[in-house]
C-alpha positions as CSV (number, residue, x, y, z in Angstrom):
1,X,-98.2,-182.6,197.8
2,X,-100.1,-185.6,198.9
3,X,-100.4,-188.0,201.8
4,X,-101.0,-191.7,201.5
5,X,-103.4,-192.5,199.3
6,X,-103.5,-188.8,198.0
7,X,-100.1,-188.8,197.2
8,X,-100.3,-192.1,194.9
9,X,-103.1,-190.4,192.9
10,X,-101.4,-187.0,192.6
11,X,-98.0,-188.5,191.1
12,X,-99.9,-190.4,189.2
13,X,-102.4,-187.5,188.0
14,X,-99.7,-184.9,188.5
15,X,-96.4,-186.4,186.8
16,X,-95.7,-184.3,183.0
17,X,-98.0,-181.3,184.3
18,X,-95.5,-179.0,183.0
19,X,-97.4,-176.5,185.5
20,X,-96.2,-177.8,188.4
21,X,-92.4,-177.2,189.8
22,X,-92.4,-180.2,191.9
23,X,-94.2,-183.1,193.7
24,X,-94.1,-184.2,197.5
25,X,-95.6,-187.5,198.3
26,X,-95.9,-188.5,201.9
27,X,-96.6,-191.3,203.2
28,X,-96.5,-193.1,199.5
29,X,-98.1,-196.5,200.0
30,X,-96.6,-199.4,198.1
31,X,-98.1,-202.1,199.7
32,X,-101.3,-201.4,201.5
33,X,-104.6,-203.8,202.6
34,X,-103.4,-207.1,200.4
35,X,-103.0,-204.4,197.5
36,X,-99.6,-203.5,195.9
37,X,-99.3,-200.2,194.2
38,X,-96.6,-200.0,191.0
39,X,-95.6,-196.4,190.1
40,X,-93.6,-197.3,186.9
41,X,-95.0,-194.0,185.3
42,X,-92.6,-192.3,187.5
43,X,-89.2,-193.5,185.3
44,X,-90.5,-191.0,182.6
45,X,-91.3,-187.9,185.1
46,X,-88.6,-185.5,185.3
47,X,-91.0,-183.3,187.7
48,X,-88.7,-182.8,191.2
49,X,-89.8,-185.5,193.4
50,X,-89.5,-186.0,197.0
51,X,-90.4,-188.5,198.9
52,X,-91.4,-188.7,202.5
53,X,-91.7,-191.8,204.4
54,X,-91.4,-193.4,208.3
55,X,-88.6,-195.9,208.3
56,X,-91.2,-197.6,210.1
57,X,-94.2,-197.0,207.7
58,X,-96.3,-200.6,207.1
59,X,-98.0,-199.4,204.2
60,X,-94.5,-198.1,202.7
61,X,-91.9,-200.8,203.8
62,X,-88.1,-199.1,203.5
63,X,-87.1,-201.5,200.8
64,X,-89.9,-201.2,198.9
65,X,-90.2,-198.0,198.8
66,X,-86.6,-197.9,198.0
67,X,-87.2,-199.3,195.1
68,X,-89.9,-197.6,193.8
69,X,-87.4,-194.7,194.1
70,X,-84.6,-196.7,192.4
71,X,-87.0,-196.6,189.3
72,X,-88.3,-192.6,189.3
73,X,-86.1,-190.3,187.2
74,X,-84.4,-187.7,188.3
75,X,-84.5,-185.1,190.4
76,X,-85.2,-186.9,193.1
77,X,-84.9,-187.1,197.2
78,X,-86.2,-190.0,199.2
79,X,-86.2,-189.0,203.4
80,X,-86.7,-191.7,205.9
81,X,-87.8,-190.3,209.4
82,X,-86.2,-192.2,212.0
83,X,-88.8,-194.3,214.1
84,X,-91.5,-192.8,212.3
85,X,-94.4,-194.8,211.1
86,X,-97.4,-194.6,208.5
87,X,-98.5,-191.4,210.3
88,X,-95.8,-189.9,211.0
89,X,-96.3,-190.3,215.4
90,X,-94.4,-189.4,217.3
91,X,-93.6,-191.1,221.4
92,X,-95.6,-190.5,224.5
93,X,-92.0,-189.0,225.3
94,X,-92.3,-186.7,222.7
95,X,-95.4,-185.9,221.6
96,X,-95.2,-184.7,217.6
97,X,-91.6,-184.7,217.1
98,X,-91.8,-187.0,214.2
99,X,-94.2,-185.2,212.8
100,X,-92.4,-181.8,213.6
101,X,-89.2,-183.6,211.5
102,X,-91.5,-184.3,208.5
103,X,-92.2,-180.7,208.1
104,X,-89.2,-179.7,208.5
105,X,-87.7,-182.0,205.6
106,X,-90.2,-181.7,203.4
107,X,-89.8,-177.2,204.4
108,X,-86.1,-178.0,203.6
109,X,-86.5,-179.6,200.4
110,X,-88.8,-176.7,199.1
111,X,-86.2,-174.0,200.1
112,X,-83.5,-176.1,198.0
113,X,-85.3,-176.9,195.3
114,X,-87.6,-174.0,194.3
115,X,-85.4,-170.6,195.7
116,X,-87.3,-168.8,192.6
117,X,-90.3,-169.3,193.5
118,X,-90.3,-168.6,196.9
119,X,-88.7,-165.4,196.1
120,X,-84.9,-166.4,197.2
């Protein structure tokens, strides 16, 4: 798993480790600081992907990010939080509830995907 920046370089470095049982990338930045990030590597990585983004995120911009995921091979899960942003913040109304959703989607997804080996 990796957040932002981290999780561009760990799909990137991660993708065809055939020790791995799956990859999480939160946060996935697509277009970030005048830069754009390309992740065409991932139409040839059959690792489990999920990805985790705000449906507010500036760095990860719902279309875009959509379409990064239109390209990755499968298996694959894209999760927009609802008024969630780069960081996953939450409102002065509620204090850490977005954040509290991203763990529990990205808990959610583990317990789906990998019963084995957590012992299910």
């Amino acid at each position: 798993a990796g957040f932002s920046f981290g999780a561009a370089v760990s799909m990137k470095a991660c993708c065809g480790d055939e020790r791995l049982v799956g990859l999480a990338a939160l946060g996935l930045p697509v277009e970030a600081a005048g830069r754009e990030y390309t992740y065409s590597f991932l139409a040839d990585c059959r690792t489990p992907k999920l990805f985790l983004s705000g449906d507010s995120d500036q760095y990860a911009p719902r279309p875009a990010l959509e379409a990064v995921f239109a390209t990755a091979a499968e298996p694959k899960r894209v999760v927009f939080v609802p008024g969630a942003e780069h960081f996953f913040q939450g409102t002065a109304a509620v204090p850490g509830a977005k954040r509290a959703r991203r763990q529990a989607e990205l808990r959610a997804w583990i317990e789906e995907s990998f019963p084995a080996v957590l012992g299910a």
